[in-house]
RODO-2510 file (C-alpha; in nm, 4 decimals, decimal comma):
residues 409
     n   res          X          Y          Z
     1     x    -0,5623    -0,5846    -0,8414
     2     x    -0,7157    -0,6484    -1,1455
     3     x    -1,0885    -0,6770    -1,0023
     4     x    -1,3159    -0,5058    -0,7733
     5     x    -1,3097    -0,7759    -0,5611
     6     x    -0,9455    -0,7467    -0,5540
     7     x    -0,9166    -0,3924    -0,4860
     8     x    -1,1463    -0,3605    -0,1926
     9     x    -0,9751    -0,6481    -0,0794
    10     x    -0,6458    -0,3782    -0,0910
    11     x    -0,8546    -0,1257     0,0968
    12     x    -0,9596    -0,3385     0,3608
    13     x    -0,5396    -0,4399     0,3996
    14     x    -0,4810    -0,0587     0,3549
    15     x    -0,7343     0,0153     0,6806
    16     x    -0,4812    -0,2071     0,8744
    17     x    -0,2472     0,0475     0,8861
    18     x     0,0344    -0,1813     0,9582
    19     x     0,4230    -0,0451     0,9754
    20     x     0,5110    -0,2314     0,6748
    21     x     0,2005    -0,0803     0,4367
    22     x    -0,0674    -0,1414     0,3622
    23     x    -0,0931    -0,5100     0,2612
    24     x     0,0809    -0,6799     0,5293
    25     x    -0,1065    -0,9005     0,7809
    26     x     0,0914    -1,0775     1,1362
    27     x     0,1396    -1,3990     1,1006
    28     x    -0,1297    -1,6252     1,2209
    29     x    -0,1472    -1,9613     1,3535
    30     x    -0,2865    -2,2665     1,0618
    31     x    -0,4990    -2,4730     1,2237
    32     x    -0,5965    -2,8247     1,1449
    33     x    -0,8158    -2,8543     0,8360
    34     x    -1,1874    -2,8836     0,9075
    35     x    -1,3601    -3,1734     0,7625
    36     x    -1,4187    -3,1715     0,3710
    37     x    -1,1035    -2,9821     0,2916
    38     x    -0,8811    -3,2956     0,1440
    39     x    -1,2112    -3,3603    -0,0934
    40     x    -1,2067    -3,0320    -0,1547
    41     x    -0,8177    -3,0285    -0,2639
    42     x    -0,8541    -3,3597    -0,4544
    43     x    -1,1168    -3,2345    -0,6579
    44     x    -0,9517    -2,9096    -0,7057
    45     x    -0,6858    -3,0727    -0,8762
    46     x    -0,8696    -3,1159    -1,2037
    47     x    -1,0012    -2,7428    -1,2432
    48     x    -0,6013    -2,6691    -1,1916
    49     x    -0,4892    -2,8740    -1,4683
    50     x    -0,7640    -2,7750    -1,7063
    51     x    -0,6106    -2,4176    -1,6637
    52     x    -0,2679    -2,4863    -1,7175
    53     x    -0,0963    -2,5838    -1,4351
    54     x     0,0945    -2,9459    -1,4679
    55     x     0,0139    -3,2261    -1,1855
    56     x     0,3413    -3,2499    -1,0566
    57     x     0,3241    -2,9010    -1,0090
    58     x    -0,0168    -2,9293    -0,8180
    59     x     0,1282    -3,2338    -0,6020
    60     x     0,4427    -3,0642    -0,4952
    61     x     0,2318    -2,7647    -0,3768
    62     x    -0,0858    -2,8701    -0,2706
    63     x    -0,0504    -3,2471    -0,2197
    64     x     0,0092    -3,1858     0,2031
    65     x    -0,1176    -2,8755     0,2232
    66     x    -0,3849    -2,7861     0,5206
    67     x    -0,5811    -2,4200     0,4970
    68     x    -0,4852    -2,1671     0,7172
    69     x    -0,8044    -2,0975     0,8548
    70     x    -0,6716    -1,7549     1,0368
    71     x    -0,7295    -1,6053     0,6944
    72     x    -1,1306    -1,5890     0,8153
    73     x    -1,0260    -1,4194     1,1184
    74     x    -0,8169    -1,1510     0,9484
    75     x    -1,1124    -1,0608     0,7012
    76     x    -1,3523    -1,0371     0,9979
    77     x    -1,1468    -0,8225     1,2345
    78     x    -0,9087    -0,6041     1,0532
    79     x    -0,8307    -0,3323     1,3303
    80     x    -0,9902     0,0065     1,2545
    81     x    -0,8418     0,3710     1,3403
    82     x    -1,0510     0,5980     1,2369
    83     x    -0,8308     0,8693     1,0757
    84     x    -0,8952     1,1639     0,9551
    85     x    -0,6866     1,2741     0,5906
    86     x    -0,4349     1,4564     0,7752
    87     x    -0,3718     1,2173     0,9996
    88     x    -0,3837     0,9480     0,7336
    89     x    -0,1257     1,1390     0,5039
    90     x     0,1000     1,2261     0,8336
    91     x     0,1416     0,8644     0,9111
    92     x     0,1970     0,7648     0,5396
    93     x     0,4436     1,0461     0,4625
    94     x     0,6038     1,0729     0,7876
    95     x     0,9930     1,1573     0,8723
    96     x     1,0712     0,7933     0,8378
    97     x     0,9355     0,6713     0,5145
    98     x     1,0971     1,0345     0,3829
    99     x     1,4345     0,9371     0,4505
   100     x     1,4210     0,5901     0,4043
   101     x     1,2656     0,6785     0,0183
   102     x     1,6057     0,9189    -0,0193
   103     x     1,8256     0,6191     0,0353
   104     x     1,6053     0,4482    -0,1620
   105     x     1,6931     0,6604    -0,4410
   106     x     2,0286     0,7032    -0,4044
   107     x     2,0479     0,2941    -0,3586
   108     x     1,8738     0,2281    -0,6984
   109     x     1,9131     0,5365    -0,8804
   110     x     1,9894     0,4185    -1,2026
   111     x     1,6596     0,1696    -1,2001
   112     x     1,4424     0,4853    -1,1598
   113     x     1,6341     0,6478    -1,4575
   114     x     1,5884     0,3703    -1,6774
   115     x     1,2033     0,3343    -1,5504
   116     x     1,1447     0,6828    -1,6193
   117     x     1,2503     0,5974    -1,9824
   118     x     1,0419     0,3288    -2,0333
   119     x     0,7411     0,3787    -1,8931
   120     x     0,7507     0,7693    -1,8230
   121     x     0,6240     0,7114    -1,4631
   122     x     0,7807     0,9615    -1,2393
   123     x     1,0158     0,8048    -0,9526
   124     x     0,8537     0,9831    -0,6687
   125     x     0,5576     0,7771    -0,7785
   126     x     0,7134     0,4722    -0,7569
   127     x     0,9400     0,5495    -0,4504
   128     x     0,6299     0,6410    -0,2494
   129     x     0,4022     0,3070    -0,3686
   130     x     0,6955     0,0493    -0,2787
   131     x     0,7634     0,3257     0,0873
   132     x     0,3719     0,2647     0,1693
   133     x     0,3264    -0,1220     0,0511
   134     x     0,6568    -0,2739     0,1970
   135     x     0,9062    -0,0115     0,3858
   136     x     1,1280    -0,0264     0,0448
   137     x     1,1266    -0,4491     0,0733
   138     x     1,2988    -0,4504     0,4227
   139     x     1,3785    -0,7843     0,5106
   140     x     1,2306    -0,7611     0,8621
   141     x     0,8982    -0,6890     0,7749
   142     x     0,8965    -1,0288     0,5376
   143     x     0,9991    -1,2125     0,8104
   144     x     0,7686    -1,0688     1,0545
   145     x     0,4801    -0,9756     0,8870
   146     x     0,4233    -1,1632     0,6182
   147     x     0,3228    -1,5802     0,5679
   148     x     0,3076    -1,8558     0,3015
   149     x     0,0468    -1,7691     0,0779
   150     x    -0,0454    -2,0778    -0,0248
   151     x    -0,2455    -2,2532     0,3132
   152     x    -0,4088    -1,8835     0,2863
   153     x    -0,5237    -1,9172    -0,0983
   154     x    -0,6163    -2,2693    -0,0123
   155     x    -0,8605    -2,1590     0,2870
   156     x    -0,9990    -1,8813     0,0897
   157     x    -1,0837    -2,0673    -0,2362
   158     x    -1,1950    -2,3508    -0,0673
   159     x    -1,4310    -2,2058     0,1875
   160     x    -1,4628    -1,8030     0,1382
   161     x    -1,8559    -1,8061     0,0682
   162     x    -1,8924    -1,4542    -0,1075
   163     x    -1,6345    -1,4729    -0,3526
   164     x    -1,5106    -1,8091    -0,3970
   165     x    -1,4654    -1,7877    -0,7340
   166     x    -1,2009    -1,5001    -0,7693
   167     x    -0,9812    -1,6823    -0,4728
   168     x    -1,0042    -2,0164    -0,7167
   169     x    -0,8406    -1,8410    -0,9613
   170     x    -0,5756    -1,6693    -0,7732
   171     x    -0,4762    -1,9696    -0,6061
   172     x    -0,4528    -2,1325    -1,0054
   173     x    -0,2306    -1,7821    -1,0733
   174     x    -0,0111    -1,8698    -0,7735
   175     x     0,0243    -2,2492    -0,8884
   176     x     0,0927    -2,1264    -1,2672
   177     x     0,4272    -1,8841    -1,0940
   178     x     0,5315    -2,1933    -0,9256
   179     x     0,4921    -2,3995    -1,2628
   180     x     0,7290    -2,1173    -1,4544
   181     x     0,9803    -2,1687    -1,2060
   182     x     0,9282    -1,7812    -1,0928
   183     x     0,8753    -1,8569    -0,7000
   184     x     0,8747    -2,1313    -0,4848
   185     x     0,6302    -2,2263    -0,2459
   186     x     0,8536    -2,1093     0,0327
   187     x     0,9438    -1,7912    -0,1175
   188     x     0,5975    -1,7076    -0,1861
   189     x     0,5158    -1,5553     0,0916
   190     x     0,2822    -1,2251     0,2241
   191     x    -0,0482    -1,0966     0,2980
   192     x    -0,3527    -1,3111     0,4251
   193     x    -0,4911    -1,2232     0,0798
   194     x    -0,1526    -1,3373    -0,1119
   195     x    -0,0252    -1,0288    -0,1980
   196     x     0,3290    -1,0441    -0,2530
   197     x     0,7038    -0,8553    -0,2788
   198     x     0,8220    -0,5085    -0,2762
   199     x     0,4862    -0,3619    -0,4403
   200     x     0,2277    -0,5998    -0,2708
   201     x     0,1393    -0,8097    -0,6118
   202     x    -0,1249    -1,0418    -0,6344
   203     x    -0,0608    -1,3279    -0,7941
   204     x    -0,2551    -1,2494    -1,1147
   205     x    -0,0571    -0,9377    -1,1533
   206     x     0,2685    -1,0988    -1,0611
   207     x     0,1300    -1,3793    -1,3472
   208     x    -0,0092    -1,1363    -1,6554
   209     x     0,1751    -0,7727    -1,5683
   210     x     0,5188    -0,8699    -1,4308
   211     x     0,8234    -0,8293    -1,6443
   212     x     1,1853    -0,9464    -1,5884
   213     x     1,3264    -0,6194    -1,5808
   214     x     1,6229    -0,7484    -1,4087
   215     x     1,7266    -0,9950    -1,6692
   216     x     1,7671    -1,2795    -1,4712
   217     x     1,5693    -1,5051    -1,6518
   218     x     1,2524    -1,4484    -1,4122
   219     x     0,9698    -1,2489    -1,2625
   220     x     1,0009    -1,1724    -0,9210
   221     x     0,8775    -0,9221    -0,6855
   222     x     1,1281    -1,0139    -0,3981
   223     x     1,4921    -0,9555    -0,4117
   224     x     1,5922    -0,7483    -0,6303
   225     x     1,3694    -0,4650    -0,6563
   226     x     1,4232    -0,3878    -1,0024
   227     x     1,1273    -0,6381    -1,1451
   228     x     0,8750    -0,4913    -0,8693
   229     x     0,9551    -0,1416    -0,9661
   230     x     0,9432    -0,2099    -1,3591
   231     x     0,6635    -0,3914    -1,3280
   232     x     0,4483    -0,1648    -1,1188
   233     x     0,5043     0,1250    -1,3525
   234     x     0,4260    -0,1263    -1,6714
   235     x     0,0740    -0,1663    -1,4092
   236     x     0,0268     0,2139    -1,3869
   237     x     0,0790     0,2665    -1,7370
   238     x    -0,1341    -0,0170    -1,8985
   239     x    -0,4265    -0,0497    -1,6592
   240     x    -0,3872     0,2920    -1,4474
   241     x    -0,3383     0,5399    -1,7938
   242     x    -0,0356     0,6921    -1,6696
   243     x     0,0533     0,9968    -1,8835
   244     x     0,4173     1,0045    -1,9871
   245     x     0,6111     1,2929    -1,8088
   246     x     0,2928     1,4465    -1,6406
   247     x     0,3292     1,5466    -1,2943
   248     x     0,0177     1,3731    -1,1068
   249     x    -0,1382     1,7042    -0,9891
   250     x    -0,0825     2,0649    -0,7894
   251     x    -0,1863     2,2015    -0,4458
   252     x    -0,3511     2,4908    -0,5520
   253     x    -0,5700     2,8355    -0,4362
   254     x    -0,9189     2,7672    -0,5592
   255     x    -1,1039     3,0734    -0,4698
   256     x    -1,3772     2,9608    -0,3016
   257     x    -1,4701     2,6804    -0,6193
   258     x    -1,5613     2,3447    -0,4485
   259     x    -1,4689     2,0417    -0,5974
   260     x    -1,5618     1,9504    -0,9588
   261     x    -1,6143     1,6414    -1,2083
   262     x    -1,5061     1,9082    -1,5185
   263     x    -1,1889     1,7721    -1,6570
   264     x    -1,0510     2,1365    -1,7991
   265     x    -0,6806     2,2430    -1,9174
   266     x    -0,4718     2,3588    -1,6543
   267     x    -0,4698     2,6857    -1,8646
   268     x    -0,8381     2,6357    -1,8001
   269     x    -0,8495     2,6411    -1,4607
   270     x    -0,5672     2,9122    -1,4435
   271     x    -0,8161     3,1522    -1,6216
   272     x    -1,1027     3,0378    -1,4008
   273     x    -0,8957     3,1797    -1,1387
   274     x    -0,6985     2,8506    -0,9863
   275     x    -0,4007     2,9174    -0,8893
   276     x    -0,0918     2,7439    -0,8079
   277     x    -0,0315     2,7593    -0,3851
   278     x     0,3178     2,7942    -0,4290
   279     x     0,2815     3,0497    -0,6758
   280     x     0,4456     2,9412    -0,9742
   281     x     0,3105     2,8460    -1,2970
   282     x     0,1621     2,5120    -1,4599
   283     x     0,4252     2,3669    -1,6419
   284     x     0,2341     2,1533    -1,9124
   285     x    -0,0735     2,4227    -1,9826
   286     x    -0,2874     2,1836    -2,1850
   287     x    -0,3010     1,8681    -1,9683
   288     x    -0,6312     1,7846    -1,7880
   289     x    -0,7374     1,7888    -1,4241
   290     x    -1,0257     1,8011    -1,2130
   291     x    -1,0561     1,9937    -0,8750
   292     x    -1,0770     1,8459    -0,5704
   293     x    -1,1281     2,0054    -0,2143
   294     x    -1,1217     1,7055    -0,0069
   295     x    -1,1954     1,8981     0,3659
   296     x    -1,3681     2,2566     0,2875
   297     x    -1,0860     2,5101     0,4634
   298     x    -0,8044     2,2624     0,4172
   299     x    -0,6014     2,2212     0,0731
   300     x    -0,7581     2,1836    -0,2857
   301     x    -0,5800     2,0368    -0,5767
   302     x    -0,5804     1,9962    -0,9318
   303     x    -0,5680     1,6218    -1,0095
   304     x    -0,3857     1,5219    -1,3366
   305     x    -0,4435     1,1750    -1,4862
   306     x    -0,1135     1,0049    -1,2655
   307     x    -0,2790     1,0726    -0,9614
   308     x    -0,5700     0,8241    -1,1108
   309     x    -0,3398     0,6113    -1,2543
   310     x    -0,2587     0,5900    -0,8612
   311     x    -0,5900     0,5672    -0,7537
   312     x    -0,5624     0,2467    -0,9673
   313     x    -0,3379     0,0937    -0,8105
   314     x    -0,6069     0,0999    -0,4542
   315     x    -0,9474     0,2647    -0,5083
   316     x    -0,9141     0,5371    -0,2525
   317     x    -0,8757     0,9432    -0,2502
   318     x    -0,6840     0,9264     0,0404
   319     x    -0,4244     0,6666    -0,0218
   320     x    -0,3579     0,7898    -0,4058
   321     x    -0,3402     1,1570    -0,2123
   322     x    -0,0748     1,0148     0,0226
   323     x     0,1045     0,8514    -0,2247
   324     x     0,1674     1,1093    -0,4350
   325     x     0,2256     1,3664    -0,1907
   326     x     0,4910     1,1501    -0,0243
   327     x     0,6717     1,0754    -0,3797
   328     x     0,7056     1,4613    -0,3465
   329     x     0,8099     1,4389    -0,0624
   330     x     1,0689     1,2145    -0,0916
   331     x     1,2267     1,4584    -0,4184
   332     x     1,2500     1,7323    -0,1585
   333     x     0,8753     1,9758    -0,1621
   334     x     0,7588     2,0697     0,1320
   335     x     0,4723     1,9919     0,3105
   336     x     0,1013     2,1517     0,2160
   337     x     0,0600     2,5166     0,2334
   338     x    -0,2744     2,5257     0,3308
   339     x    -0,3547     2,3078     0,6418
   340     x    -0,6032     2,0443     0,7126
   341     x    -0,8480     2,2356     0,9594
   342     x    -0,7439     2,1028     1,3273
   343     x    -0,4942     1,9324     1,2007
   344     x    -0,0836     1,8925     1,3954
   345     x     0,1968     1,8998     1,1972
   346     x     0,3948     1,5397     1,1336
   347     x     0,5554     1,4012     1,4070
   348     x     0,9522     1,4199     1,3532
   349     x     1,1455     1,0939     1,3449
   350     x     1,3154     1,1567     1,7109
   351     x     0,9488     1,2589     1,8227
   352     x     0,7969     0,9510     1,7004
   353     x     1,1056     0,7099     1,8192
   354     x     1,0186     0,9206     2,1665
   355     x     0,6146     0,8130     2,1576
   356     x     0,7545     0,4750     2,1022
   357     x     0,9787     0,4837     2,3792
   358     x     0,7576     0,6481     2,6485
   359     x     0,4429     0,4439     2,5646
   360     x     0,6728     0,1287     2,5986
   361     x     0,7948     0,2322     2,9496
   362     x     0,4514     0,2994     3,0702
   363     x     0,3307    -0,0662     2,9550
   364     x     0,1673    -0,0362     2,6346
   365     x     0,3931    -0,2693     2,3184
   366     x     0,4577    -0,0455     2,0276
   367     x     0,6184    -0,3402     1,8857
   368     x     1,0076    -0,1239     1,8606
   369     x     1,1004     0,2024     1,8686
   370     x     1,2379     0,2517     1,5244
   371     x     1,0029     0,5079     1,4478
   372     x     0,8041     0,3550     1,2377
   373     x     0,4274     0,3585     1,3549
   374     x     0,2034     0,0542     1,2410
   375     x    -0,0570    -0,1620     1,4027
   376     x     0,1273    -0,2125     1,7456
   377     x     0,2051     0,1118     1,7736
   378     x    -0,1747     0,2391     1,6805
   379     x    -0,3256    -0,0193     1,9184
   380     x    -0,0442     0,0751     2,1776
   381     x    -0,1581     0,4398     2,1311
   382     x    -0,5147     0,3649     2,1391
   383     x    -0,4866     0,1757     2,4864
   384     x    -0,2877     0,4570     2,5992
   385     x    -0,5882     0,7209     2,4873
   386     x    -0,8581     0,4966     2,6778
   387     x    -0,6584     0,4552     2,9971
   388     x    -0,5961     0,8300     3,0311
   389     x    -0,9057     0,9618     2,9163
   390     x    -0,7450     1,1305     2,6136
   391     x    -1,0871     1,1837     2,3060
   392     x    -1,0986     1,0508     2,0831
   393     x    -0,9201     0,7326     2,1190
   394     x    -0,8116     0,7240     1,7792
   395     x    -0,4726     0,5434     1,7787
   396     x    -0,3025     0,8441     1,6015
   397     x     0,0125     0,9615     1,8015
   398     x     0,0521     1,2942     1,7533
   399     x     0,1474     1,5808     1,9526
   400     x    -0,1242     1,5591     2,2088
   401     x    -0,0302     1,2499     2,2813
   402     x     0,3392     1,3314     2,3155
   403     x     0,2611     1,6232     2,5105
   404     x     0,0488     1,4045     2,7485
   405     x     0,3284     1,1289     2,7875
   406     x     0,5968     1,3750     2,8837
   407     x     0,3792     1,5154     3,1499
   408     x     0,4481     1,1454     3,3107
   409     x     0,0594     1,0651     3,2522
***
């Protein structure tokens, strides 16, 4: 996360939409390793050492290691929806991840406190980023979603032709964890593109931004969540700019202003006219923010800092929007005031279980009923769309869709 390389490599995971978040890839099959890899890994070997990492290391984890060449697959046919924001942030900030984040809370409440006195990062924040990137670490989705990282590193930085160079070194950063005794080639598992743990890590984050905020004499970002969650805020501060105590941004009336580069005082933009949408009053006058108006008719805000210390995090509007408006969420607001122009409102957590159940009945895998929609559920929607004529066949399961599967269609 640390280059662009890195974070479009985060976007492309985020387009995948899967239940888990937004890093998570299905496990794949490793096949045997094409001709030149075990030159490849011998020679490899040196430019490991030279950076740090100790031989037995490098012969414990790479010494019968074959690529997973499914890696090349994933980066060439990452299923696309294409969303539009509202549908984006409805999927991202559904009924599910709301009351999942709650228990979240109430589960690790006093991390969050001391978090919040450390770093200043709000809890919302955090809440929403490890809600979105792993479904708050559940178990299930490591099992079922995620895969060694290593025979994926391995493929990529021996035989990824555009950007060899930064896989190299992220496979040295995932051999260097292994060398501190932080993770273990089995327990080093996740994306096709090795990000890791509650908050999605790569491993040169994990490597040069994680902190033992637990105590336990290592950096993790499985388990426990506490290292993950004091870690991520220690990113968002350091490398995202994270203001101390300021509330990432407002929905707010802007009068017919489009959006705007100016970085003005909220008191600014009050006396320009912008106004709150719920009506009350800015609560830290002199911070910054810019407008934005990301739909013309459909909610503007005033973006503080946070939200770009989000944006950080994965370079895109729409994710740091959903974020942040989920982390709100989650602390109790309600949803925007102004709507997205065409847009349905969320999907409840019994409707959503129902699209699940329906679509399953008539043939199409959502992959469970839980309520929780990801890639099976998008593709099983999708089908669904095509077979019955329903445009556009977008994968999004909304009302229409509901509507159309209770009419026994």
């Amino acid at each position: 996360m640390t280059t662009r390389d890195s974070l479009i490599d985060r976007r492309r995971l985020l387009r995948s939409g899967l239940g888990a978040g937004a890093l998570l890839a299905l496990p794949g099959t490793a096949f045997a390793a094409p001709a030149g890899f075990d030159a490849w890994r011998d020679g490899f070997r040196a430019k490991a050492t030279a950076k740090g990492v100790s031989d037995a290391t490098y012969s414990r984890v790479m010494g019968r290691i074959e690529p997973d060449m499914s890696v090349f697959t994933k980066m060439q046919k990452q299923p696309e929806f294409h969303e539009q924001l509202w549908q984006y942030i409805n999927r991202r900030a559904s009924d599910w991840r709301i009351a999942a984040g709650k228990d979240a809370l109430r589960k690790n409440e006093a991390v969050f406190d001391r978090i919040e006195r450390d770093f200043g990062v709000e809890r919302g924040t955090l809440l929403a980023l490890w809600g979105v990137e792993s479904a708050y670490g559940d178990p299930i989705v490591q099992q079922n979603h995620m895969r060694p990282v290593f025979p994926s590193l391995a493929a990529l930085a021996w035989n990824e032709p555009r950007r060899r160079a930064y896989w190299e070194t992220e496979l040295i950063n995932a051999l260097k964890i292994v060398d501190k005794g932080w993770g273990t080639p089995d327990e080093m598992r996740g994306s096709w593109a090795g990000a890791m743990g509650h908050t999605q890590w790569m491993p040169e984050v994990w490597l040069n931004v994680g902190i033992d905020y637990d105590r336990d004499g290592r950096v993790s970002p499985f388990g426990k969540p506490d290292d993950a969650l004091g870690s991520s805020a220690r990113f968002l501060v350091n490398r995202g700019k994270y203001p101390r105590g300021e509330h990432w941004g407002y929905e707010v009336r802007a009068n017919g202003a489009g959006s705007s580069d100016s970085n003005r005082s909220f008191a600014a933009w009050s006396a320009a006219g912008v106004t709150r949408a719920d009506g009350q009053p800015f609560p830290q006058p002199n911070a910054n923010a810019k407008l934005w108006v990301p739909v013309q008719g459909g909610p503007a805000f005033l973006l503080g800092q946070g939200f770009y210390a989000v944006r950080s995090y994965n370079p895109s509007m729409n994710y740091a929007l959903a974020i942040c408006h989920l982390g709100d969420r989650i602390l109790g607001a309600p949803p925007f005031i102004q709507p997205f122009p065409g847009s349905e409102r969320a999907l409840t957590l019994a409707e959503v279980q129902e699209v699940q159940t329906r679509l399953t009945r008539a043939g199409f895998d959502t992959g469970g009923t839980d309520g929780r929609v990801g890639n099976d559920t998008m593709k099983a929607v999708k089908d669904y769309q095509t077979k019955m004529g329903l445009l556009p066949a977008d994968g999004y399961g909304g009302l229409k869709v509901l509507a159309r599967l209770r009419q026994g269609g």
